[in-house]
Structure formats: structure tokens, C-alpha cells
Legacy VTK file of the C-alpha trace (Angstrom):
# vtk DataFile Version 3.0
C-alpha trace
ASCII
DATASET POLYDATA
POINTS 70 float
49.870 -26.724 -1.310
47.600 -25.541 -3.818
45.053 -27.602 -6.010
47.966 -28.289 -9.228
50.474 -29.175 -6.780
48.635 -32.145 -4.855
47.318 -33.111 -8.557
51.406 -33.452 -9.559
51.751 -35.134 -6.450
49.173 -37.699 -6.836
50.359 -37.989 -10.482
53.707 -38.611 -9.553
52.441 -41.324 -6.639
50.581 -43.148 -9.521
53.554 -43.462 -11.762
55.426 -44.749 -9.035
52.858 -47.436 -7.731
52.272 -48.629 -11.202
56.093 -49.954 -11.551
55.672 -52.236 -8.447
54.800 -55.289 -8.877
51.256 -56.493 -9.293
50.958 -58.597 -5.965
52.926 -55.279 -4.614
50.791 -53.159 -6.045
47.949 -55.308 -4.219
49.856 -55.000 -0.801
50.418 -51.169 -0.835
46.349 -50.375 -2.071
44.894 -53.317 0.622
47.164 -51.668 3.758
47.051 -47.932 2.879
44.158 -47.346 0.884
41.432 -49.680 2.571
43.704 -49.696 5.684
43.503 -53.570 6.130
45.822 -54.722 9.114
48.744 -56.671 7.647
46.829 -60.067 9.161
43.822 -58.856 7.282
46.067 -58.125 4.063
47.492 -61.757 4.706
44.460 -63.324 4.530
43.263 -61.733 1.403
46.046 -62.461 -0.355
46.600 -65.728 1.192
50.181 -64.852 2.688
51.778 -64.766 5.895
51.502 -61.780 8.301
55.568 -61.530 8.205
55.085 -61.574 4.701
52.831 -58.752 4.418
55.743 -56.471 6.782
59.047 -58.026 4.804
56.591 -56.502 1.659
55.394 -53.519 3.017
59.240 -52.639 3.839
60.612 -53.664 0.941
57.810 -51.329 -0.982
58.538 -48.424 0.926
62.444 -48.549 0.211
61.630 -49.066 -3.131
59.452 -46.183 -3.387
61.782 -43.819 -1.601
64.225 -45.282 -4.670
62.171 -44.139 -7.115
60.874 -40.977 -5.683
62.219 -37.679 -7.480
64.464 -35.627 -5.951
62.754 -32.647 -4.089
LINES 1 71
70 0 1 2 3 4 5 6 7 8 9 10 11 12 13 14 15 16 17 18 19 20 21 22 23 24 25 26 27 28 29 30 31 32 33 34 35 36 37 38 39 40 41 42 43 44 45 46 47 48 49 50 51 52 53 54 55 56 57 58 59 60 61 62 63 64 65 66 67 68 69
């Protein structure tokens, strides 16, 4: 993958992320970006641990919705 094509890609992640939901939003950067455990996510957004999976899921699906077609 050259350098344009990971820059389209991260465009296109961006784009994506930024229709989510703030607290969702919050979720996806905490687990994957600072790779919090979903207890630590929990705590920092003052959720439960099930909560943080049933999100995490939901995001994912959602994501995969909104993803372009390859």
C-alpha cells in the first residue's frame, strides 16, 4: 500500500468515526487508540464493562455499515 493509499484510508476511517456518536466516538478512540481494557474504558466513562462490549459491537457493525464497498 503506498503512502496516498493509507492517507485515503485513514481519510475514509475519519469520516466514518466522525458520524458515530459522541460517547461512541469516545468508546472506539479510549479501546483502540489508547488501548484501554473495556473495564478501564468503563471506568472512564463511568459505564458498565458489558456496556463497553454491547458498544464496542454495536460500533463495529455499524462501521462495517458504513464502510464503502471495496
Amino acid at each position: 500500500m503506498d503512502e496516498i493509499e493509507l492517507a485515503d484510508l485513514r481519510m475514509d476511517a475519519l469520516e466514518l468515526l466522525s458520524r458515530l456518536p459522541g460517547e461512541d466516538q469516545l468508546t472506539f478512540v479510549l479501546y483502540h487508540f489508547l488501548e484501554l481494557t473495556q473495564e478501564e474504558v468503563g471506568i472512564v466513562q463511568g459505564i458498565a464493562r458489558r456496556t463497553v462490549s454491547d458498544r464496542l459491537s454495536r460500533i463495529s457493525g455499524l462501521l462495517t455499515e458504513m464502510a464503502p464497498p471495496k
